[in-house]
C-alpha positions in Angstrom: -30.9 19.2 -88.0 -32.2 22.5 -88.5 -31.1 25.8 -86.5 -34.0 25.6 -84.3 -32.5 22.0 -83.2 -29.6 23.1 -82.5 -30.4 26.0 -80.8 -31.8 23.4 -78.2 -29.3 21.3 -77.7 -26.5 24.4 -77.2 -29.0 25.2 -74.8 -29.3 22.4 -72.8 -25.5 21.7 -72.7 -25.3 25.3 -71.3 -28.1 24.1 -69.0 -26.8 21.1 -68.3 -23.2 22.6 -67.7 -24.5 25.3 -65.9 -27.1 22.3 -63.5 -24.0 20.1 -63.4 -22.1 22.9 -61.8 -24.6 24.0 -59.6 -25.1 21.0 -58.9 -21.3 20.0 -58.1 -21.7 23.3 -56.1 -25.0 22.2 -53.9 -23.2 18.6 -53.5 -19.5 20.5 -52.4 -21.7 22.4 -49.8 -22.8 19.5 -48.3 -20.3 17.8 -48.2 -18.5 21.1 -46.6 -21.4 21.5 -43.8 -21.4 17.6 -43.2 -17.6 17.5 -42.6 -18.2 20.1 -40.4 -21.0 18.6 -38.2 -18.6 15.4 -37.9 -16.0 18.0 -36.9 -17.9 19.9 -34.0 -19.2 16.1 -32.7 -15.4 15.5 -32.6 -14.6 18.0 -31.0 -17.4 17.8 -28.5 -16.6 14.1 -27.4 -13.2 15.1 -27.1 -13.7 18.2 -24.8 -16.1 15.9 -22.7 -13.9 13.2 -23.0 -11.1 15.4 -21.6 -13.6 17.5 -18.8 -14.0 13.5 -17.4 -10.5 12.7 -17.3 -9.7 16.3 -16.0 -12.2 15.2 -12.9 -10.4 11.7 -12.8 -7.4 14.0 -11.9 -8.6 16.1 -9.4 -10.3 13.3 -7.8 -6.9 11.2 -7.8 -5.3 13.8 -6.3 -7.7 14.6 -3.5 -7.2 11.4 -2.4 -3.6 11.3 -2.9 -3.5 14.0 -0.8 -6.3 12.2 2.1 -3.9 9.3 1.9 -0.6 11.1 2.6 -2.2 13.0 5.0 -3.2 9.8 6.9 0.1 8.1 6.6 1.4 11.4 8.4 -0.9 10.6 10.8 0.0 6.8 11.1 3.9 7.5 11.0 2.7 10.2 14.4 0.8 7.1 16.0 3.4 4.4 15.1 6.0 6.9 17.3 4.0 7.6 19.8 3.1 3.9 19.7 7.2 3.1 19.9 7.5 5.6 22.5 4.7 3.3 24.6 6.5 -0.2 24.1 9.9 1.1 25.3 8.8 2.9 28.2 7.1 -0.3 29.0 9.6 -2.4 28.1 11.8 0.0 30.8 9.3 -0.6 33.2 9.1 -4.5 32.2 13.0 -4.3 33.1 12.9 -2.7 36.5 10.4 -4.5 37.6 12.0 -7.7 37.1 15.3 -6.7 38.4 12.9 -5.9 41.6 11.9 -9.0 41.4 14.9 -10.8 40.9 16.3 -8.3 44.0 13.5 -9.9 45.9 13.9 -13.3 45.2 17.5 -12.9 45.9 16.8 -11.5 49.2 14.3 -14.0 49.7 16.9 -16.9 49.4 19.2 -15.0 52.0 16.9 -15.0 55.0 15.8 -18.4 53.9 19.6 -18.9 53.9 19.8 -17.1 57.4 17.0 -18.8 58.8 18.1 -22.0 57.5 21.9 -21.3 59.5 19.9 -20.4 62.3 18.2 -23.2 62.5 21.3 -25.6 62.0 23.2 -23.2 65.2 20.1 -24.0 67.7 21.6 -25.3 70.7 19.7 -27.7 73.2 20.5 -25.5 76.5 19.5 -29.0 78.5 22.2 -30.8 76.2 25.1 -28.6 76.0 26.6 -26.8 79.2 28.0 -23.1 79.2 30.2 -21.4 81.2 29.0 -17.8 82.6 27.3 -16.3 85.5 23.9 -18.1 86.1 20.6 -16.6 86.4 19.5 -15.8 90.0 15.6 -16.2 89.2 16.0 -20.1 88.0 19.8 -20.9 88.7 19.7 -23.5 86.1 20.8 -21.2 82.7 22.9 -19.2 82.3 22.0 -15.3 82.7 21.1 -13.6 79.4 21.5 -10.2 80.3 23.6 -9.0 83.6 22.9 -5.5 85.5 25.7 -3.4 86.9 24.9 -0.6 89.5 26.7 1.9 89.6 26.2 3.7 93.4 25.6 7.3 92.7 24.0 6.6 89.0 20.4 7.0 90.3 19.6 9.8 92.5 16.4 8.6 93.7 17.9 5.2 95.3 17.2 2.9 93.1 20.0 0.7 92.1 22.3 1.1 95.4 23.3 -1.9 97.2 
């Protein structure tokens, strides 16, 4: 090999060495810039990923908060409700005790009437003792007047 020979082949090791390295260079920078692409698309899934779940949250606790809001509101109506049934059910119990009061005094003047009836006395069948009626002069006088002389000052009643 002669100088000129080798001249060229230092030189294109050096070249070679000196592409290679550039080359390992180029290839490390994209490598670099492409890590870093995948990177940034991470991290932008992930912040959108979280911005979603972040909305899932406030939305859960809107209606967390509409929902115990309206039980409040239920509990209110269930009490009021309870306050309904037991002043009905006070009313339902005074106004069968009327009722009951009613029927009860119901059965007395049936009782009453029914001892009336079983004390009616045949006044042609049974004979009493007492001062006799002066318009018929067959029964026996209901109701009897006494005069007093002097009671009525315009004469009626004297004798």
């Amino acid at each position: 090999m002669d100088m000129n020979h080798k001249q060229i082949l230092i030189n294109l090791i050096c070249c070679s060495t000196l592409e290679g390295e550039e080359l390992r260079h180029v290839l490390t920078a994209k490598r670099q810039k492409h890590y870093e692409t995948l990177v940034k698309a991470a991290e932008e899934s992930v912040a959108r990923r979280l911005r979603e779940k972040e909305a899932e949250v406030e939305k859960a606790s809107r209606r967390k908060a509409e929902l115990e809001a309206r039980a409040a509101q239920l509990t209110v109506e269930a009490q009021i409700l309870q306050a309904k049934v037991k002043a009905q059910d006070a009313t339902t119990a005074s106004l069968q005790a009327q009722l009951h009061h009613a029927i009860m005094m119901s059965h007395e003047k049936s009782v009453v009437v029914e001892d009336a009836e079983s004390a009616y006395v045949d006044p042609d069948r049974v004979t009493v003792s007492g001062p006799k009626c002066r318009g018929c002069d067959i029964r026996v006088a209901s109701v009897v007047k006494f005069f007093n002389q002097g009671t009525f000052k315009n004469g009626i009643g004297k004798n």
